[in-house]
C-alpha positions in Angstrom: -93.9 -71.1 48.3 -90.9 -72.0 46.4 -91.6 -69.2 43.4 -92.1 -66.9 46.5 -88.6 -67.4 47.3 -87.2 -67.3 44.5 -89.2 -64.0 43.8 -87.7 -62.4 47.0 -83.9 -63.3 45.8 -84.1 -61.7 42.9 -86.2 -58.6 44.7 -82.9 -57.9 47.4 -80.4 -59.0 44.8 -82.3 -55.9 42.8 -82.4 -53.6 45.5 -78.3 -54.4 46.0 -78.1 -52.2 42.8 -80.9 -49.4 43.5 -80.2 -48.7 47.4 -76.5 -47.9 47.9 -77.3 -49.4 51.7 -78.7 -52.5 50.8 -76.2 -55.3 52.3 -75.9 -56.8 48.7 -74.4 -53.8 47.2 -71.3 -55.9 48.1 -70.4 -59.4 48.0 -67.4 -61.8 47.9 -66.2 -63.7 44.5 -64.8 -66.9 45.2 -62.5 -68.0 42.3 -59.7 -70.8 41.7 -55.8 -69.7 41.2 -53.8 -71.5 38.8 -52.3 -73.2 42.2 -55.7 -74.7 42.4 -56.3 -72.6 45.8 -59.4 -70.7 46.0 -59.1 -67.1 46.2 -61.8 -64.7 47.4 -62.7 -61.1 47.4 -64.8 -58.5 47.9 -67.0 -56.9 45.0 -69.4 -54.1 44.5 -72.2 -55.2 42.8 -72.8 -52.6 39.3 -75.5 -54.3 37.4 -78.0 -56.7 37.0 -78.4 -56.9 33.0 -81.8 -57.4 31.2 -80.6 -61.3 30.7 -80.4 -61.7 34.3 -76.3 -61.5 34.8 -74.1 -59.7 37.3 -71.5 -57.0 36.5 -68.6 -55.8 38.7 -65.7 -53.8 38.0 -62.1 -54.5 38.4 -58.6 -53.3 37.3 -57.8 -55.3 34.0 -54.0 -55.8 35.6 -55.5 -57.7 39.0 -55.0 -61.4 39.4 -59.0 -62.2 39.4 -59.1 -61.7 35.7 -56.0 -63.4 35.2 -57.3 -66.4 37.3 -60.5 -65.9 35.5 -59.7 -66.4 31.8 -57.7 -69.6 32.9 -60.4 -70.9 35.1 -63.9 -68.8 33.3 -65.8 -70.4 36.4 -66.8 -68.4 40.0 -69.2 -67.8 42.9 -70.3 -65.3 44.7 -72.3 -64.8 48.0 -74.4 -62.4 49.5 -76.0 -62.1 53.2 -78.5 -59.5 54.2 -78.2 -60.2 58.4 -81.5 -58.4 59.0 -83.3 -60.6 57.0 -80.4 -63.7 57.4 -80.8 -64.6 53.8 -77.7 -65.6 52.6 -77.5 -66.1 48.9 -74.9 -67.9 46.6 -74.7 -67.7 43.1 -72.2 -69.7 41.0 -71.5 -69.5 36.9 -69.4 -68.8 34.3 -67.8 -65.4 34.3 -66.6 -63.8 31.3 -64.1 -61.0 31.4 -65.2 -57.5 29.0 -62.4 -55.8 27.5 -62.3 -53.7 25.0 -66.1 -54.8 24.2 -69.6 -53.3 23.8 -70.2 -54.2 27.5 -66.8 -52.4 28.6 -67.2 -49.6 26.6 -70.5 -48.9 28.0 -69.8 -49.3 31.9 -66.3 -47.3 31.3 -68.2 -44.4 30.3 -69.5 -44.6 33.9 -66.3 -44.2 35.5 -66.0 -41.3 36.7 -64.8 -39.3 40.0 -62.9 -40.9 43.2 -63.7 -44.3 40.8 -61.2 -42.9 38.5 -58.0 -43.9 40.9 -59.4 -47.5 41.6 -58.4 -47.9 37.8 -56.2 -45.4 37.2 -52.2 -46.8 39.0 -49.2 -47.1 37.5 -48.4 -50.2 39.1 -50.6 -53.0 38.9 -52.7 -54.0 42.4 -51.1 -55.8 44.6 -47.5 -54.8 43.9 -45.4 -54.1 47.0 -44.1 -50.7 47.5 -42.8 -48.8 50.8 -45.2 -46.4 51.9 -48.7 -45.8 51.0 -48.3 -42.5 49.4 -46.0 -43.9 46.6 -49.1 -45.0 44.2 -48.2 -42.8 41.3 -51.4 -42.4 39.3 -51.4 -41.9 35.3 -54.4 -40.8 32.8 -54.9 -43.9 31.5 -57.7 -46.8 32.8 -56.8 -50.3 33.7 -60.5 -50.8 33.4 -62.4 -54.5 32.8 -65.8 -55.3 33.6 -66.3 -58.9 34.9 -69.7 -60.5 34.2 -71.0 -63.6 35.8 -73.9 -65.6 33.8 -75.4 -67.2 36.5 -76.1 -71.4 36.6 -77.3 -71.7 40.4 -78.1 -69.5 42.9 -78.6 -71.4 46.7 -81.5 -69.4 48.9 -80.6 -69.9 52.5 -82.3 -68.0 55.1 -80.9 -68.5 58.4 -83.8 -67.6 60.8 -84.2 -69.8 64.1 -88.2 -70.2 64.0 -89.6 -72.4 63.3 -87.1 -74.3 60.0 -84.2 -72.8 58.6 -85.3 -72.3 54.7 -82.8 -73.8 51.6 -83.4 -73.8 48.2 -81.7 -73.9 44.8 -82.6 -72.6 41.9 -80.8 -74.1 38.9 -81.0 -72.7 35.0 -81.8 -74.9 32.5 -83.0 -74.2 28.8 -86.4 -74.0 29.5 -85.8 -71.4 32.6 -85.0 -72.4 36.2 -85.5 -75.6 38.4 -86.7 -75.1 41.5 -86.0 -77.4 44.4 -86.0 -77.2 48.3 -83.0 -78.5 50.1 -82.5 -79.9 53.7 -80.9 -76.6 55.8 
C-alpha cells in the first residue's frame, strides 16, 4: 500500500506539469531570511527533471535567491482539495545562473513571461502607481531547482483514517514509512 502511495505522489506531482489545471501547477516555497524568519511564496511549478528534481522560475534580483544562496535549504507544499492530498517536499535548492540548466529553461521564456523577468527595478521595490514599472530588453532570469530529501504524503479524507507517510531519500533510493495523521 505504501509504494501505491508513493506511486500516486509522484503521478499528480507529474500531472502539475502536463495539465495547466491540475492544482499542483502551483505551490508555496517556504524558505528562511537572513532574520531567521521564514518567508513563503507562491511558485509555478516548470519541470520535473529526469533525476527526479523541481524547477521554478524567478527574477535573479528577488530576495528568494538571495535568501537561498545564504540558506541553500527549502520546502515546498502542494494540495489537490479534490483529492485532499496535501504534499510537502523539503531539500536543498540550488540557484541556476548563467548554467546549462538556465540556459536551457531561458530559451523557453517567451511572451507575457517575458515582463515577469524583464523590470528595471528589482521586485518588490516601492514605487507610486502601478503603471511606473519601466520594462528594459534585458532578463533578470534564474531558475531555482530543488533536489528533493523528503516528501510527506498526507491525504486529508474523513473515512475511514486520515493517510500520512514520508518518503525519505537515501543512497540506495527512498525509505518508506507510514506516519500517525
Amino acid at each position: 500500500m505504501i509504494n501505491d502511495l508513493f506511486s500516486e505522489t509522484w503521478k499528480e506531482l507529474k500531472c502539475g506539469i502536463e495539465d495547466s489545471g491540475h492544482p499542483f501547477k502551483v505551490c508555496a516555497l517556504a524558505s528562511l531570511e537572513e532574520s531567521g524568519k521564514i518567508k513563503q511564496r507562491m511558485l509555478r511549478l516548470r519541470k520535473i527533471t529526469h533525476n527526479d528534481t523541481f524547477l521554478f522560475y524567478t527574477d535573479a534580483r528577488s530576495f528568494k535567491v538571495q535568501q537561498l544562496k545564504l540558506n541553500p535549504y527549502g520546502s515546498v507544499i502542494f494540495y489537490h482539495p479534490l483529492l485532499q492530498l496535501q504534499v510537502s517536499i523539503c531539500g536543498k535548492v540550488v540557484v541556476h545562473e548563467q548554467d546549462e540548466i538556465y540556459e536551457d529553461h531561458k530559451l523557453e521564456i517567451e511572451g507575457r513571461s517575458v515582463q515577469d523577468y524583464n523590470t528595471k527595478s528589482p521586485p518588490g521595490k516601492k514605487i507610486k502607481n502601478p503603471i511606473d514599472v519601466t520594462r528594459t530588453r534585458e532578463l533578470h532570469f534564474s531558475v531555482i531547482e530543488l533536489i528533493p530529501e523528503q516528501i510527506d504524503y498526507l491525504k486529508l479524507r474523513a473515512e475511514p483514517n486520515r493517510l500520512r507517510a514520508t518518503f525519505t531519500k537515501t543512497e540506495e533510493g527512498w525509505d518508506k514509512t507510514f506516519l500517525v495523521p
